[in-house]
C-alpha positions as protocol buffer text, in pm:
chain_id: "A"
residue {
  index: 1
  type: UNK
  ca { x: 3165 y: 102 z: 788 }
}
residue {
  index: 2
  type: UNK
  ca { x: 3005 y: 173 z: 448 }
}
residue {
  index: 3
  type: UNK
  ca { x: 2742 y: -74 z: 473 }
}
residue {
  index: 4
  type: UNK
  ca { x: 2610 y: 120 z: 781 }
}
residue {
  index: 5
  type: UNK
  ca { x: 2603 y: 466 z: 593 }
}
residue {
  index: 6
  type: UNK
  ca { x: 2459 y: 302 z: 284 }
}
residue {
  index: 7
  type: UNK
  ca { x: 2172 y: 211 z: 523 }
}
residue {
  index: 8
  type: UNK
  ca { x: 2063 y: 541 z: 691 }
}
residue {
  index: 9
  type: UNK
  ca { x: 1789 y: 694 z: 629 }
}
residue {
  index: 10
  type: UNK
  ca { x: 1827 y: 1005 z: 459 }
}
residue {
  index: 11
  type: UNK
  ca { x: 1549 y: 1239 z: 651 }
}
residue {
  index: 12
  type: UNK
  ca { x: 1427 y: 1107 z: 983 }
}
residue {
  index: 13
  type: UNK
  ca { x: 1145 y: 1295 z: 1137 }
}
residue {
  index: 14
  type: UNK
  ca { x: 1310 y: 1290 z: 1456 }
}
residue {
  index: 15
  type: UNK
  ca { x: 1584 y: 1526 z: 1364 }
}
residue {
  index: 16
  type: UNK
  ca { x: 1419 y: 1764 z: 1132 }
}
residue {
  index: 17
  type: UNK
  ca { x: 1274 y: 2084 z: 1265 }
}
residue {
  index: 18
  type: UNK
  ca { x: 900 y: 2065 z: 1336 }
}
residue {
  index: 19
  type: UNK
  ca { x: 876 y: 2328 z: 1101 }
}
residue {
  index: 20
  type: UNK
  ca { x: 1067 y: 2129 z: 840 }
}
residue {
  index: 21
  type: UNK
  ca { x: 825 y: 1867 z: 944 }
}
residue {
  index: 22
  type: UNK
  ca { x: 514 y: 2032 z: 867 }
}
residue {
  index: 23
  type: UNK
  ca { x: 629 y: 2175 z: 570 }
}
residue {
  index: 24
  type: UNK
  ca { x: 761 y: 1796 z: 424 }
}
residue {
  index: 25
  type: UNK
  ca { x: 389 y: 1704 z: 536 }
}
residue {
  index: 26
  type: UNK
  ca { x: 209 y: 1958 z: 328 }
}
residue {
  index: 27
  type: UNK
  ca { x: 399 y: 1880 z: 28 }
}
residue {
  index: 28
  type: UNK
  ca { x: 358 y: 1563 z: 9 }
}
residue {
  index: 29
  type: UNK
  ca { x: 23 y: 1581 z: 55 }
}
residue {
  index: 30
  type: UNK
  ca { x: -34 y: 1840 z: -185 }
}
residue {
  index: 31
  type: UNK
  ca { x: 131 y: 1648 z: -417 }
}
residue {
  index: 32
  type: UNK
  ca { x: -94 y: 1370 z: -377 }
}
residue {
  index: 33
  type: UNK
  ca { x: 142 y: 1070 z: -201 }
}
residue {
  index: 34
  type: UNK
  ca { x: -103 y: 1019 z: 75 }
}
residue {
  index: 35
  type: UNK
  ca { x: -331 y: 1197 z: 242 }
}
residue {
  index: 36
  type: UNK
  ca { x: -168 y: 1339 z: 548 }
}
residue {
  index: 37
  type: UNK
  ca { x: -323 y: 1103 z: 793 }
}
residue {
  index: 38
  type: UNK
  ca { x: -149 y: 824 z: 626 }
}
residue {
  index: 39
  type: UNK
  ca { x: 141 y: 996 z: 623 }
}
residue {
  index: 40
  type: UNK
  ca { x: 194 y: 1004 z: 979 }
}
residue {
  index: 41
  type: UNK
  ca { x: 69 y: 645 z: 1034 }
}
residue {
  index: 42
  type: UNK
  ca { x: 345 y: 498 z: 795 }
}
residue {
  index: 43
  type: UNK
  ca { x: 589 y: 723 z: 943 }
}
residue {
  index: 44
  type: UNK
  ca { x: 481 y: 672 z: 1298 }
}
residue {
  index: 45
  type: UNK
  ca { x: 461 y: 305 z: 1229 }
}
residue {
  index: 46
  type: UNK
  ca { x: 817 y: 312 z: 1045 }
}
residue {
  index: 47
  type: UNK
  ca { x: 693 y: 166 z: 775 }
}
residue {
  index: 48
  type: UNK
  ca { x: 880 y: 157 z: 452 }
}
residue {
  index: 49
  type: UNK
  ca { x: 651 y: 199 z: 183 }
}
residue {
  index: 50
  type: UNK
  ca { x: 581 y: 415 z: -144 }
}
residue {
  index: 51
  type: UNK
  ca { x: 460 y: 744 z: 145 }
}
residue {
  index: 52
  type: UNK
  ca { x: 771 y: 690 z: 370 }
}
């Protein structure tokens, strides 16, 4: 069903490595999205926002 693969996300943080993870983290951060904190809260919260 296309509707169903136009709706995936396309990273997850569940099926990344944890390096992959960390390393996602730290850029976005260092590119000034959101302080890391945030970061997790938005993505631990699935939020879907300008950081997730």
């Amino acid at each position: 069903d296309q509707h169903y693969v136009d709706s995936l996300p396309l990273i997850s943080h569940k099926t990344i490595s944890l390096d992959d993870h960390e390393s996602i983290l730290q850029q976005m951060a260092d590119g000034n999205i959101a302080e890391r904190d945030a970061i997790l809260q938005a993505l631990n919260e699935d939020q879907y926002n300008h950081i997730t």
